[in-house]
GUSE-531974 format. One record per residue (C-alpha): residue in three letters; x, y, z. Coordinates in pm, whole numbers, padded with zeros to 5 digits, always signed. Layout:
GUSE-531974
ALAXYZ/...
END
This chain:
GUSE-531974
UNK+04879-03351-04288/UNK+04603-03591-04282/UNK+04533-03923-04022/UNK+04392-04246-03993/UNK+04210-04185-03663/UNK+04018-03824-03478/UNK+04234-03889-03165/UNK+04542-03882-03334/UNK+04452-03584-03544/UNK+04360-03442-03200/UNK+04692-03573-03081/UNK+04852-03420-03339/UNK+04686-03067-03316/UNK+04742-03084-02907/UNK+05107-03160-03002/UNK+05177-02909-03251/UNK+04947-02610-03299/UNK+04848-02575-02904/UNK+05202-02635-02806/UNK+05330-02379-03004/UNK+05048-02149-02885/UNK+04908-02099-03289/UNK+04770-01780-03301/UNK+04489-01688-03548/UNK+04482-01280-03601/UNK+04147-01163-03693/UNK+03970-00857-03767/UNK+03635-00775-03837/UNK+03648-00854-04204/UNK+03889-01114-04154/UNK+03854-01429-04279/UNK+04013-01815-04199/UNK+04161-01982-04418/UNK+04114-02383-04483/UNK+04493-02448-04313/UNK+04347-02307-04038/UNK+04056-02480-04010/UNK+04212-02808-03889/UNK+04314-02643-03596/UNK+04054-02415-03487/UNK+03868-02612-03174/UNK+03830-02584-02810/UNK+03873-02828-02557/UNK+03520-02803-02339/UNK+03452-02881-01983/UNK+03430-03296-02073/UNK+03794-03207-02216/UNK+03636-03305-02605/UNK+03706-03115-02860/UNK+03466-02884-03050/UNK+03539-02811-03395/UNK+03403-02447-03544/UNK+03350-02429-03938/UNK+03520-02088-04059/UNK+03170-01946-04088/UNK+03053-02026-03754/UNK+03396-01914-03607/UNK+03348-01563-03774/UNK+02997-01543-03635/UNK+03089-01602-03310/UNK+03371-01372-03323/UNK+03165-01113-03412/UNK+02988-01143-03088/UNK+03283-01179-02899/UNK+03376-00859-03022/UNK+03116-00667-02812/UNK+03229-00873-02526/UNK+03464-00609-02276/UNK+03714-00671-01974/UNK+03506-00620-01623/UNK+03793-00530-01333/UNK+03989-00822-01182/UNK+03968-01052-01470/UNK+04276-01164-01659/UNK+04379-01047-01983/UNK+04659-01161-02246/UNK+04772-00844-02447/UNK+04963-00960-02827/UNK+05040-00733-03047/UNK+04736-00769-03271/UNK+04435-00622-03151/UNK+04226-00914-03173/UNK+04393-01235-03110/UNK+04233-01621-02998/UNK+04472-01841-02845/UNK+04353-02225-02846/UNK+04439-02403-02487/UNK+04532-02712-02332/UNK+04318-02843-02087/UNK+04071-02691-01856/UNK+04292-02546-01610/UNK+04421-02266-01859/UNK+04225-01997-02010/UNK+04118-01948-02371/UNK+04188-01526-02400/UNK+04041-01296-02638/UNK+04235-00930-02645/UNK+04041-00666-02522/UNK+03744-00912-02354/UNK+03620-01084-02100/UNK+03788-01368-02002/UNK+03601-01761-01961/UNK+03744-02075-01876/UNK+03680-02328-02210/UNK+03334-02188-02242/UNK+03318-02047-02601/UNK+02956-02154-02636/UNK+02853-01905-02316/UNK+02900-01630-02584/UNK+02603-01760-02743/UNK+02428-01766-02413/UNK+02559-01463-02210/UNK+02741-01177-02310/UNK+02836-00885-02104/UNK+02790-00515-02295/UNK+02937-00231-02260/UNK+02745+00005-01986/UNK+02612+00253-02251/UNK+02526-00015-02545/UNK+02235-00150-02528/UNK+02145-00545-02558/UNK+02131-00613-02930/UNK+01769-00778-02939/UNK+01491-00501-02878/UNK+01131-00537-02864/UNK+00980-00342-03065/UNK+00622-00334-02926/UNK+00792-00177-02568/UNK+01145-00112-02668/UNK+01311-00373-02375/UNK+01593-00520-02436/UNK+01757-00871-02424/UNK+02077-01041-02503/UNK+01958-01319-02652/UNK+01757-01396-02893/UNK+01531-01704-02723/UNK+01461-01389-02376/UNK+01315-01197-02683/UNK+01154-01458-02801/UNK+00996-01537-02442/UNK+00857-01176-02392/UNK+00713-01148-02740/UNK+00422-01377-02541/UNK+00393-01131-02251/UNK+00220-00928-02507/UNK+00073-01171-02763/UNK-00065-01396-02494/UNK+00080-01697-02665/UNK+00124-02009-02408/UNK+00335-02282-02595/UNK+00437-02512-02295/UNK+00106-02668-02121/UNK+00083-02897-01805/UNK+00008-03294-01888/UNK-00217-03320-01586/UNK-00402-02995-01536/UNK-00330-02848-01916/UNK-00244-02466-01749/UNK-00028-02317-02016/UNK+00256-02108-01999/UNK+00476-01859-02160/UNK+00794-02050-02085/UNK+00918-02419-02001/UNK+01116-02286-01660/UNK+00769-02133-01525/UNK+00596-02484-01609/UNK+00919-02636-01441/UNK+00804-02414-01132/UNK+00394-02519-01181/UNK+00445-02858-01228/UNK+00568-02888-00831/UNK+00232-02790-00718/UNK+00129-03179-00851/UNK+00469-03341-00739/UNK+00454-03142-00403/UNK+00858-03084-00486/UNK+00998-02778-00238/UNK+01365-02785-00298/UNK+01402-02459-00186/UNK+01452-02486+00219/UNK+01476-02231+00487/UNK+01871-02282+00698/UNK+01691-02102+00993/UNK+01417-02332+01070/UNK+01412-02584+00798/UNK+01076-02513+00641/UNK+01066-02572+00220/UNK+00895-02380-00087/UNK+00911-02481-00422/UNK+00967-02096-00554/UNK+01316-01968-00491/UNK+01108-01634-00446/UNK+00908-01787-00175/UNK+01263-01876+00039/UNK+01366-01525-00018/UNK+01090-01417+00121/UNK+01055-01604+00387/UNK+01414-01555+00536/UNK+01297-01203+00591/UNK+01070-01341+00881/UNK+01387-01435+01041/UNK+01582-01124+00963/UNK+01329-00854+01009/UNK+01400-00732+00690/UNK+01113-00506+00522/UNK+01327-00341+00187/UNK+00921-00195+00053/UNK+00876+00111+00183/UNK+00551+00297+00129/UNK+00622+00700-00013/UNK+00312+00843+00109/UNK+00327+00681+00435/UNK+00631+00545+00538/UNK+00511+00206+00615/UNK+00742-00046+00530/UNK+00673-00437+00414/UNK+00855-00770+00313/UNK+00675-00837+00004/UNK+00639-00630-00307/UNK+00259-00721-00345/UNK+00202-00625+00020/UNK+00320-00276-00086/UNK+00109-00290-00397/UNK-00218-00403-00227/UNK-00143-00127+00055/UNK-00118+00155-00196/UNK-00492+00129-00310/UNK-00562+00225+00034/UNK-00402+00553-00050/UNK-00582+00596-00397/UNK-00879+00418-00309/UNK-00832+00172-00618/UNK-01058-00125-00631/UNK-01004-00342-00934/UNK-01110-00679-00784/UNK-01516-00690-00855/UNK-01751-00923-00709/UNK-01932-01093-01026/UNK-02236-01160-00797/UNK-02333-00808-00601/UNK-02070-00551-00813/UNK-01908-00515-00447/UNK-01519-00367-00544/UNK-01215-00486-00307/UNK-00895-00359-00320/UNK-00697-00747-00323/UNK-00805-01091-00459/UNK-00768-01240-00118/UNK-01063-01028+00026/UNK-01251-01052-00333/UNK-01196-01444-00279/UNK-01311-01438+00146/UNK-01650-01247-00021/UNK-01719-01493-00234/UNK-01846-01676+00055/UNK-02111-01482+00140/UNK-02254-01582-00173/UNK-02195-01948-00171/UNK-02225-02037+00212/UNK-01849-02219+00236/UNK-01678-02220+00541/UNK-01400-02410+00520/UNK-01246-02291+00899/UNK-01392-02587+01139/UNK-01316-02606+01491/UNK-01143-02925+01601/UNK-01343-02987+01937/UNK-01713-02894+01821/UNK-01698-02943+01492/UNK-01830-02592+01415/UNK-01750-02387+01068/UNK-01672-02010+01017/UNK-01631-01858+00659/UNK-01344-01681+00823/UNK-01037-01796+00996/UNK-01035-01488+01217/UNK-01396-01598+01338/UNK-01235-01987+01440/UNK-00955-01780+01636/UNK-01191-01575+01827/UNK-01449-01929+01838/UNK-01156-02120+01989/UNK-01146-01890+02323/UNK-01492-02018+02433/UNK-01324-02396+02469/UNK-01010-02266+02621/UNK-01177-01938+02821/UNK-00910-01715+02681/UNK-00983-01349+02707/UNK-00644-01159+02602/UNK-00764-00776+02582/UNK-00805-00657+02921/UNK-00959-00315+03010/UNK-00661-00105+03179/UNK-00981+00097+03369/UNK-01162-00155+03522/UNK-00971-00506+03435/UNK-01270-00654+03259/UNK-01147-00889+02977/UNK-01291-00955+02650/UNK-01256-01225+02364/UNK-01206-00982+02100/UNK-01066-00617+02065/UNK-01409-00488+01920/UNK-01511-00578+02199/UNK-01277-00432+02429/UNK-01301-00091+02257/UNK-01711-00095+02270/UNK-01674-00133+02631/UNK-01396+00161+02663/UNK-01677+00376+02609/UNK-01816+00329+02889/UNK-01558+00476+03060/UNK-01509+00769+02807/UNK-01896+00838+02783/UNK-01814+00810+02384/UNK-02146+00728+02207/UNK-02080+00772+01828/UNK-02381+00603+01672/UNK-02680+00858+01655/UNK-02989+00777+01543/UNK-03157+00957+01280/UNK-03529+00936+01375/UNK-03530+01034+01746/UNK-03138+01154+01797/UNK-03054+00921+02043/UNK-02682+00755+02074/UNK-02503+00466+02105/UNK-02149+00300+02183/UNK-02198+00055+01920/UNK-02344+00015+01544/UNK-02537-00314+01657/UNK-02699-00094+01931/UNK-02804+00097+01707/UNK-02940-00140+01464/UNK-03100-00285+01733/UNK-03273+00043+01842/UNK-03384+00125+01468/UNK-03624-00188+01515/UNK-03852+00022+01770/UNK-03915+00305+01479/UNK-03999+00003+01202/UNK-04136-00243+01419/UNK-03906-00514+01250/UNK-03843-00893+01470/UNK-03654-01041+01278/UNK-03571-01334+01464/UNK-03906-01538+01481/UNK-03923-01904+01735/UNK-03946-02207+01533/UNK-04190-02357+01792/UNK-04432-02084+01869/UNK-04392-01800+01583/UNK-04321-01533+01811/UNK-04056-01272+01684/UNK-03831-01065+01835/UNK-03614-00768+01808/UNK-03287-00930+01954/UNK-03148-01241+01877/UNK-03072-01292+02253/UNK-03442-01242+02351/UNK-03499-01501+02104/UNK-03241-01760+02259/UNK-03452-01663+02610/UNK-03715-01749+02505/UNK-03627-02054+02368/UNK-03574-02138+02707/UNK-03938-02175+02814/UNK-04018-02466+02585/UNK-03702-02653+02671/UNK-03704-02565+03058/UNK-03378-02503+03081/UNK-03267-02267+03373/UNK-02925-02199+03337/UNK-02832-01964+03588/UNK-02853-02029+03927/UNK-02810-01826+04264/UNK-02514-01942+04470/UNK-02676-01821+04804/UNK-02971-02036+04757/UNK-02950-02247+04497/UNK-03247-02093+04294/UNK-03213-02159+03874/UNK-03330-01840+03599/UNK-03390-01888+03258/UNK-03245-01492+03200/UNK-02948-01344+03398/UNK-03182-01083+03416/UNK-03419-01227+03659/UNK-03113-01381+03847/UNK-02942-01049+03895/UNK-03291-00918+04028/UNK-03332-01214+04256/UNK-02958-01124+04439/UNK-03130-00803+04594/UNK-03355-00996+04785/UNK-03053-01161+04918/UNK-02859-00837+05005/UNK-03176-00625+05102/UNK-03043-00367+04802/UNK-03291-00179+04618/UNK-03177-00066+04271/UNK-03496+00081+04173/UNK-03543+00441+04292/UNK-03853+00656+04232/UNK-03781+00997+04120/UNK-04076+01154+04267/UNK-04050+01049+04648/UNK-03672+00872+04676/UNK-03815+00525+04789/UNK-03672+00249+04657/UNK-03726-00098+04552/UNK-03594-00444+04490/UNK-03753-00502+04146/UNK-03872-00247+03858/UNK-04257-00423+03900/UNK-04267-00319+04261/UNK-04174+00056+04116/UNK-04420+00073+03877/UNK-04666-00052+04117/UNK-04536+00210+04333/UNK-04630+00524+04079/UNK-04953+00380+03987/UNK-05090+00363+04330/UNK-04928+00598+04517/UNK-04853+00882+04219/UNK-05157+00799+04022/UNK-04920+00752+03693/UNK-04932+00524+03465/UNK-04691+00439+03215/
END
């Protein structure tokens, strides 16, 4: 029959051929005839209908042929073993004998198609063997190895392997995050990132170390922690050779090189390289000291700190030096010490040109140029440039003397009297 007008041919076919549930038997050799042509369409989600050429019918058939039944979905059994059935409208079900069932999507089978658990995807790679179910994935990881970028960015010109991932990149310009957190409201424009992030809220850490235990909530966390274990450093400064075992701490190096520091304190205006070093900087503004000795209830700024002065307690001295054998609680000590076997001051006054050995003797003596006097007696008011010379000055307050000889027991307030002490009365001089 032939018509004036597409909607009453459609008419017509909705009428006739769908009412009567037409069915069109095919095999896999099958082919459709030009009757049947007329009436071979599919009403899609906008409720238009899609007219398929015999050829690209067959071809799609023969897709739809790999396509099986999961559990739960509906099924239409005829008595031919491979049946289509043309439907209505969108609330019935276009059914395919022995397959997977969609509502008025015929087109997904070019798109999605769900195998059989021992067949394998029918597009392989054949540089690494994986395998996709469409052609256009395949297509997409041929550039994982080939390198090839075909979409680039119109402000920055970054290229990528695919137009979702420069989807993704081009937010960093837009600022876009449509991803947001339901616990506390905070966005990210990486679905990824969200994931993520809700494990902050739920504790959840599914990366478990295997030679450790130790558990983590991101993948790379886990990766970055494993080098620990193999001692694999593939990030290399370009400057000094120095090898790091993440970019982050490659990246925080680079700094010593090129003298940023982008961490500035908000009341003094100072700048550290490192955020860790604006943390601990902060405390002298708000006189924090969290780590508190459980021995003697002295608190410190930092836990180096705080485990230096431990030994003092444990008599723990692990820093030995190699000229004259003599220990230390701390590597600075040390360093410090070395200086009396090389003779090296380092730290040299810009006024005078005097050097010194400590870069606190250097700060004292900075002291007599600028007069300053800093710390003062509270019994009577008296000012010291060094706390030194302050805490000597309290014994003349409190009639204690620190300074003992060894040879006859007397004592005195200050080291000078002492040694004034062995010269005259001992006859030794040191």
């Amino acid at each position: 029959m032939s018509f004036e007008h597409l909607e009453t041919l459609n008419d017509h076919k909705k009428e006739i051929h769908v009412k009567n549930k037409k069915i069109v038997t095919l095999s896999n050799t099958s082919k459709i005839s030009e009757d049947d042509e007329d009436f071979i369409f599919f009403l899609g989600m906008n409720e238009r209908a899609t007219k398929y050429s015999p050829e690209s019918f067959e071809s799609n058939f023969d897709n739809l042929q790999k396509i099986k039944n999961k559990k739960g979905v509906k099924k239409e059994k005829t008595e031919n073993e491979h049946s289509f059935i043309i439907v209505e409208d969108n609330n019935q079900e276009a059914t395919f004998s022995d397959s997977t069932v969609f509502p008025n999507e015929i087109n997904r089978c070019k798109h999605q198609s769900v195998y059989d658990e021992h067949e394998k995807p029918p597009f392989a790679c054949n540089v690494c063997d994986k395998s996709f179910s469409q052609k256009c994935s395949l297509n997409v990881h041929y550039r994982t190895h080939t390198g090839y970028k075909t979409y680039a960015c119109d402000v920055c010109e970054k290229c990528f392997m695919s137009s979702s991932k420069l989807a993704i990149h081009c937010r960093s310009h837009t600022g876009e995050k449509p991803f947001a957190c339901g616990v506390c409201g905070r966005s990210f424009s990486h679905k990824c990132s969200l994931t993520t992030h809700y494990r902050m809220h739920t504790g959840e850490k599914p990366y478990v170390c295997d030679v450790c235990g130790r558990s983590f909530s991101h993948k790379c966390s886990l990766t970055t922690h494993y080098r620990m274990h193999t001692g694999e450093k593939p990030y290399v400064c370009d400057v000094c050779g120095k090898c790091f075992g993440s970019s982050s701490k490659l990246s925080i190096h680079y700094r010593t090189h090129t003298g940023e520091k982008p961490y500035v304190c908000d009341v003094c205006s100072s700048s550290f390289p490192y955020k860790r070093n604006l943390t601990v900087h902060y405390r002298t503004h708000t006189g924090e000291k969290p780590f508190v000795c459980d021995v003697c209830g002295r608190s410190y700024t930092q836990k180096h700190n705080l485990k230096i002065h431990c030994r003092i307690h444990t008599g723990e001295k692990p820093y030995g030096c190699d000229v004259c054998g003599k220990c230390f609680v701390s590597s600075s000590q040390l360093a410090t010490h070395y200086r009396t076997h090389t003779g090296e001051k380092p730290f040299t006054c810009d006024v005078c040109d005097r050097s010194f050995t400590q870069k606190h003797s250097l700060k004292a003596h900075y002291r007599t140029h600028t007069g300053e006097k800093p710390y003062a007696c509270n019994t009577c008011g008296r000012s010291f440039s060094i706390i030194g010379n302050l805490t000597k000055h309290y014994s003349t307050h409190t009639s204690i003397k620190l300074y003992v000889c060894d040879l006859c027991e007397m004592s005195f307030t200050t080291s000078s009297k002492l040694l004034c002490h062995t010269r005259r009365i001992h006859n030794i001089c040191f």
